[in-house]
C-alpha positions in Angstrom: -13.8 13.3 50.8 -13.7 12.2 47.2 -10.9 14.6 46.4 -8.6 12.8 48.8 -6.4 11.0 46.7 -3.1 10.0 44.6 -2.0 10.8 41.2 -2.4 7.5 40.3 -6.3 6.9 41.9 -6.9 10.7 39.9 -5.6 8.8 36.9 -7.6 5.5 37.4 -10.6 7.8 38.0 -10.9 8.9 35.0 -11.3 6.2 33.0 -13.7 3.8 35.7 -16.6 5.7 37.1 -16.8 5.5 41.1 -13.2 4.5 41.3 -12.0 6.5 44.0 -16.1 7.5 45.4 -15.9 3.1 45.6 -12.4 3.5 47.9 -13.5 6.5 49.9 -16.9 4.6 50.9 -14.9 1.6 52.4 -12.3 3.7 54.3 -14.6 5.8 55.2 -16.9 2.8 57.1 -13.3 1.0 58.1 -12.2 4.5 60.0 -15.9 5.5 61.7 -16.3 1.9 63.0 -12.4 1.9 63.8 -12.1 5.6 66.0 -13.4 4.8 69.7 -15.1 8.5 69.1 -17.0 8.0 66.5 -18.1 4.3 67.0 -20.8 4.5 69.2 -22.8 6.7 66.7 -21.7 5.0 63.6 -23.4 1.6 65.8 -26.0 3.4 66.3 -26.9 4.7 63.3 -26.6 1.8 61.8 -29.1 0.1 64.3 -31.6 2.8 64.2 -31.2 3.3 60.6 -30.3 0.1 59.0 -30.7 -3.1 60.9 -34.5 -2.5 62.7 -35.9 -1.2 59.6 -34.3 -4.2 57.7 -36.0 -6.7 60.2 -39.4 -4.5 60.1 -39.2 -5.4 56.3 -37.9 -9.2 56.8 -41.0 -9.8 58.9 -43.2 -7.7 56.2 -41.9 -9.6 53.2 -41.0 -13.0 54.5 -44.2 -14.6 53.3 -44.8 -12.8 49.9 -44.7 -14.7 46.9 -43.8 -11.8 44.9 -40.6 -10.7 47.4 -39.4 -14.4 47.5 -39.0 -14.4 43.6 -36.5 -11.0 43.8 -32.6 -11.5 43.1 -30.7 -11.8 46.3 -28.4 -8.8 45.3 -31.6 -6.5 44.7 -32.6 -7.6 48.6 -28.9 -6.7 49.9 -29.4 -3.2 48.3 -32.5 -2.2 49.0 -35.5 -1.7 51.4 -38.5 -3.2 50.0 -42.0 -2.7 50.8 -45.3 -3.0 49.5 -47.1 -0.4 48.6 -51.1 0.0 46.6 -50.2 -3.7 45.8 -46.7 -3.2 44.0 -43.3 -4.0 45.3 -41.3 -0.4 45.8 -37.8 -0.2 46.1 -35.5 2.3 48.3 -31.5 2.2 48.0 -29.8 1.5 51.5 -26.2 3.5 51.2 -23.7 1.2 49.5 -21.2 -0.1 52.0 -22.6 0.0 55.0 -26.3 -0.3 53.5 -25.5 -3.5 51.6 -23.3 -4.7 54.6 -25.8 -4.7 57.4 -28.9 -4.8 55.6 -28.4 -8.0 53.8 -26.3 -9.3 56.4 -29.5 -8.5 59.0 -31.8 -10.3 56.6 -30.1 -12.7 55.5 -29.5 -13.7 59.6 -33.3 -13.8 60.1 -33.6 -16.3 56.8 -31.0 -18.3 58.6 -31.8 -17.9 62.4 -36.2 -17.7 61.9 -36.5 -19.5 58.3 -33.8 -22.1 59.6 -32.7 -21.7 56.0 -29.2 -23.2 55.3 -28.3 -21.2 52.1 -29.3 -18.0 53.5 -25.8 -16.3 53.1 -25.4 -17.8 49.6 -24.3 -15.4 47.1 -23.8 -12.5 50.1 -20.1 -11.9 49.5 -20.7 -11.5 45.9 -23.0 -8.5 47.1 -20.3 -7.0 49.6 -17.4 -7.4 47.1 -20.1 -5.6 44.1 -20.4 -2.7 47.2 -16.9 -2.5 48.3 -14.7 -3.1 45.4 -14.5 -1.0 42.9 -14.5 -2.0 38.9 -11.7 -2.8 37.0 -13.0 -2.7 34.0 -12.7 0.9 32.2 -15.9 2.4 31.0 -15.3 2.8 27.3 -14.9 -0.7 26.7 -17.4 -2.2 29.2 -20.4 -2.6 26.7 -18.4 -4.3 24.4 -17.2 -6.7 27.1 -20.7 -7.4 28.5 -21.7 -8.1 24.6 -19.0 -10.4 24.1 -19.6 -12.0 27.6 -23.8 -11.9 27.4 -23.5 -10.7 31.0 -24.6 -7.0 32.6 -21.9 -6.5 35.3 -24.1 -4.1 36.6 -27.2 -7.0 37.2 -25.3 -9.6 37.1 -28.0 -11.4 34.5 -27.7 -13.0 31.2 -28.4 -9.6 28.6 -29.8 -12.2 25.2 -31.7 -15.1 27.4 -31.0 -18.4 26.6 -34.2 -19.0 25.0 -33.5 -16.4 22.2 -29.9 -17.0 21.8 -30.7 -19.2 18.8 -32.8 -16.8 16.6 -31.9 -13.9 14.7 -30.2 -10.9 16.6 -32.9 -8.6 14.9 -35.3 -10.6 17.2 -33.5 -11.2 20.7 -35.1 -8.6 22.2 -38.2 -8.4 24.9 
């Protein structure tokens, strides 16, 4: 229920996208997995929905080349497949999706793999899922600018290779 809120989270809202959609999610997930009623079909659904298909697709991508080379954030947050010979992407639902899809592959780098920086980098993915921004949304390009960093991607936005030419040329 996004319209569940304070004056203060109405206010906050306004000005960073998601605010209160960002809170809601999390509580949401908290009270579901938290109410002896409803837990048994939130574990469930996240098993039949979320945690075999996210092994399926570990044991489908674990020896492609192409897969490996992915962010680790892009993994958490989607289902990935391959398709006519491309890599296609599916969103999993932000809390829970990032939560127990990257947590499920992630434990089959570590457990199978026997890969001991498996979980690097995976509470940076919850926190992006779970938190909400601080940053307002009127000055968030000029922040990313200044800082040479999408918060959104998390990558470098001028690569370090052009950040000595021209800025009429640091584009790809």
């Amino acid at each position: 229920d996004f319209l569940k809120s304070g004056l203060l989270t109405k206010a906050v809202n306004q000005i960073i996208p998601f605010f209160n959609a960002t809170i809601q999610g999390s509580d949401k997930l908290v009270r579901a997995l938290m109410d002896p009623k409803t837990r048994p079909k939130v574990i469930l659904r996240i098993i039949s929905m979320l945690t075999i298909p996210s092994m399926i697709l570990w044991f489908l991508n674990k020896d492609d080349e192409e897969y490996k080379e992915l962010p680790e954030r892009t993994k958490d947050g989607n289902f990935i497949f391959r398709v006519g010979g491309k890599l296609r992407q599916i969103p999993v639902p932000f809390e829970v999706g990032v939560l127990f899809n990257g947590l499920t592959r992630r434990m089959m780098d570590f457990m199978i793999k026997r890969d001991p920086d498996a979980f690097r980098g995976f509470f940076g993915s919850i926190k992006d899922a779970t938190m909400p921004s601080i940053i307002p949304a009127l000055p968030l390009p000029f922040v990313e600018t200044w800082a040479n960093k999408s918060f959104f991607t998390g990558r470098r936005i001028i690569p370090p290779q052009l950040q000595k030419i021209l800025p009429k040329y640091q584009y790809k």
